[in-house]
N, C-alpha and C positions, 0 to 999 in steps of 0.2 A: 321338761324341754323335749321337743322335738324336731329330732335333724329328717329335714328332708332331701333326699338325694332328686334332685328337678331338672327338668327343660322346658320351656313354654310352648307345651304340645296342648291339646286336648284332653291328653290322659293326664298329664301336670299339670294342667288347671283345674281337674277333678277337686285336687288334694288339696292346695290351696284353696279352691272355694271354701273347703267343708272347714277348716284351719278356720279362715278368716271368720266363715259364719260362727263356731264354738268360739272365738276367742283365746284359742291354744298358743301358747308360746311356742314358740316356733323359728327352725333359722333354715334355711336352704343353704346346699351344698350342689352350686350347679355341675352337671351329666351332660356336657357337651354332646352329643350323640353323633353327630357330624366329624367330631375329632378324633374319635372311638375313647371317649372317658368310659362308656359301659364293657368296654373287656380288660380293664385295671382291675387284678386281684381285689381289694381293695373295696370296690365294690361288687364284686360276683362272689363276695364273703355272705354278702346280705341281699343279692337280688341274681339267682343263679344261671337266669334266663337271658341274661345280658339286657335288659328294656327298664326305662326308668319310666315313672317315678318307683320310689322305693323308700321306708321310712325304720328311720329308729327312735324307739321309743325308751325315753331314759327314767321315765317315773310310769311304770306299768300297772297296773291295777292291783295284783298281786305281792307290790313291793320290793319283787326280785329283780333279779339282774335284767341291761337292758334290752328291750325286745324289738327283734326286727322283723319287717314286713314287705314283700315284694308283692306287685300284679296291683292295678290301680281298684280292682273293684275289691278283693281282699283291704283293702287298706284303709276304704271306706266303711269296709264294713268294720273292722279293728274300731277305726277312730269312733263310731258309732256307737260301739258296746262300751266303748271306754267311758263316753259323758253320757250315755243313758238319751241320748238326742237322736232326734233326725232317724231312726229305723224303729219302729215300733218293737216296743216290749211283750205284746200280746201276738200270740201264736196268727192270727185270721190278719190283723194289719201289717207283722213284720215278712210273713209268705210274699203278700200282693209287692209289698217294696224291694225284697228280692228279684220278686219275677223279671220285674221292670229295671232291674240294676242287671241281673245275667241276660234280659232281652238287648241290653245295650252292649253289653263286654261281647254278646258271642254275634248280634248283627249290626245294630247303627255303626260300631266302630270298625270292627272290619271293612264291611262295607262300603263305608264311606273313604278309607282310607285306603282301599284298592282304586276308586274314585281319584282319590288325589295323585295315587301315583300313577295310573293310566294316562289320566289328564294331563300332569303338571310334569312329574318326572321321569317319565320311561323314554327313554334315547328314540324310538319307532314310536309316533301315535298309530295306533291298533284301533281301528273303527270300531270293530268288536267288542274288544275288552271296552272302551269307552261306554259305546251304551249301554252294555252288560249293567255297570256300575254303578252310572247315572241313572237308569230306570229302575234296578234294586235300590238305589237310594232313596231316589222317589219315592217307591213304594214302602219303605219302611216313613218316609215323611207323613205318608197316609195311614200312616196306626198310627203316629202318635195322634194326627190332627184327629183323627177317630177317638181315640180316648180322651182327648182333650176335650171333647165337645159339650160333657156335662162337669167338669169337674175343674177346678184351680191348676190341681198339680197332678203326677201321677198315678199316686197312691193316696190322694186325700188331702194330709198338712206336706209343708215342701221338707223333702228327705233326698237322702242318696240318691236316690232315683234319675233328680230333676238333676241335680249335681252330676250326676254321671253320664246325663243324655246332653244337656247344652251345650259345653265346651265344642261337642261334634256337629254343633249346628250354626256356631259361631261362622266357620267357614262357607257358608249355603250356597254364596255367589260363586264359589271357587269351584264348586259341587255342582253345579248348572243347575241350581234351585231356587225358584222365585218361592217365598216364606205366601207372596200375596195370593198362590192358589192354596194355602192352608190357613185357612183365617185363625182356625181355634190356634195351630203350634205358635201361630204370629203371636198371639196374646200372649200365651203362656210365657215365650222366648222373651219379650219384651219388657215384661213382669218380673221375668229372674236377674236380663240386662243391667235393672233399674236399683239390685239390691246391693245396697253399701258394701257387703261383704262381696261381691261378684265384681263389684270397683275397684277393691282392693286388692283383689284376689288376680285380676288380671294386670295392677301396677306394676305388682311384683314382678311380672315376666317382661315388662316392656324393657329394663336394661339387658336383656338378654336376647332379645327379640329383633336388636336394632344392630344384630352382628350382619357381616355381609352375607349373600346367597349364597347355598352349597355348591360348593366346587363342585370337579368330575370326582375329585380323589374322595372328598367328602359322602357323593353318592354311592362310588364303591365301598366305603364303609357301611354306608346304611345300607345298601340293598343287594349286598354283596355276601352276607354273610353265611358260613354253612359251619357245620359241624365242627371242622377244622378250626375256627374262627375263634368257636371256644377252647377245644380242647391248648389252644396256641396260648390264651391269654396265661 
């Protein structure tokens, strides 16, 4: 069994995909992140950074006691080594699947997600920061569409990779991205949309998803936090 600590963000839909795709039993412990569930002792036992998702693992490979996991591309990579799935075993195919899994943790997701809050939630829209984000976004939409152009998936058969890039393309319209000036990510994106495990995977967040909008007090949580924030928890 495995507890995941979740919110139906992009980075929690990672984990669940790759869930639903192995067929992992599996139970969620929802991380309100708007109500600060991530500075409860409780869980800064097992995710120290205060940021979900974050996962315990109760039957670990090794048989020992159970093991926990913070940082969504870590966890990926965890659940990966654990069923021998989805990241290649050979040194030349599990490289390229990383690349594409840290191309995603260190730019689509940031990226994109300075995007949404320039866009969506910052108190002052900033003309600047806006197009900064949108055209970096852009421009990472155009490597993927670029890699996309000969091949299914990123790295060959569908892996972490593909799992760790969608979720953040889910939102494109919200990103000021039309998918129709990237034909190839269209395909790709539409392809992964379509797979049972990706259906599932994103049920799971809809009871949670249908909470109301973030408050002011809620965005001071989320976008408020420094050092103090934790040292307090």
């Amino acid at each position: 069994m495995i507890d995941l600590y979740y919110w139906p963000t992009p980075n929690g839909h990672k984990v669940t995909m790759f869930l639903e795709e192995a067929g992992l039993e599996y139970r969620i412990i929802p991380v309100d992140i708007s109500a600060g569930d991530q500075f409860k002792p409780a869980f800064l036992a097992i995710s120290p950074n205060n940021r979900m998702p974050a996962i315990v693992d109760h039957a670990p490979v090794d048989q020992g006691d159970a093991v926990s996991v913070f940082e969504s591309g870590a966890i990926l990579v965890y659940l990966a080594d654990k069923i021998e799935r989805f990241l290649p075993q050979d040194f030349r195919g599990r490289k390229v699947v990383l690349e594409w899994l840290f191309w995603q943790m260190g730019g689509l997701g940031p990226m994109a997600g300075q995007n949404h809050h320039f866009s969506v939630y910052a108190p002052e829209k900033l003309p600047y920061a806006i197009t900064r984000y949108v055209n970096e976004t852009n421009r990472l939409y155009g490597v993927l569409d670029r890699r996309l152009a000969d091949r299914e998936f990123l790295a060959g058969d569908y892996s972490i990779a593909d799992m760790a890039a969608y979720p953040w393309i889910v939102p494109h319209e919200r990103q000021g991205q039309n998918l129709d000036d990237t034909p190839n990510l269209k395909r790709w994106f539409e392809t992964i949309r379509a797979r049972p495990a990706t259906i599932a995977a994103y049920k799971q967040g809809e009871p949670l998803s249908n909470r109301p909008a973030v408050t002011e007090e809620g965005k001071k949580i989320l976008f408020g936090q420094t050092a103090a924030s934790v040292t307090a928890a």
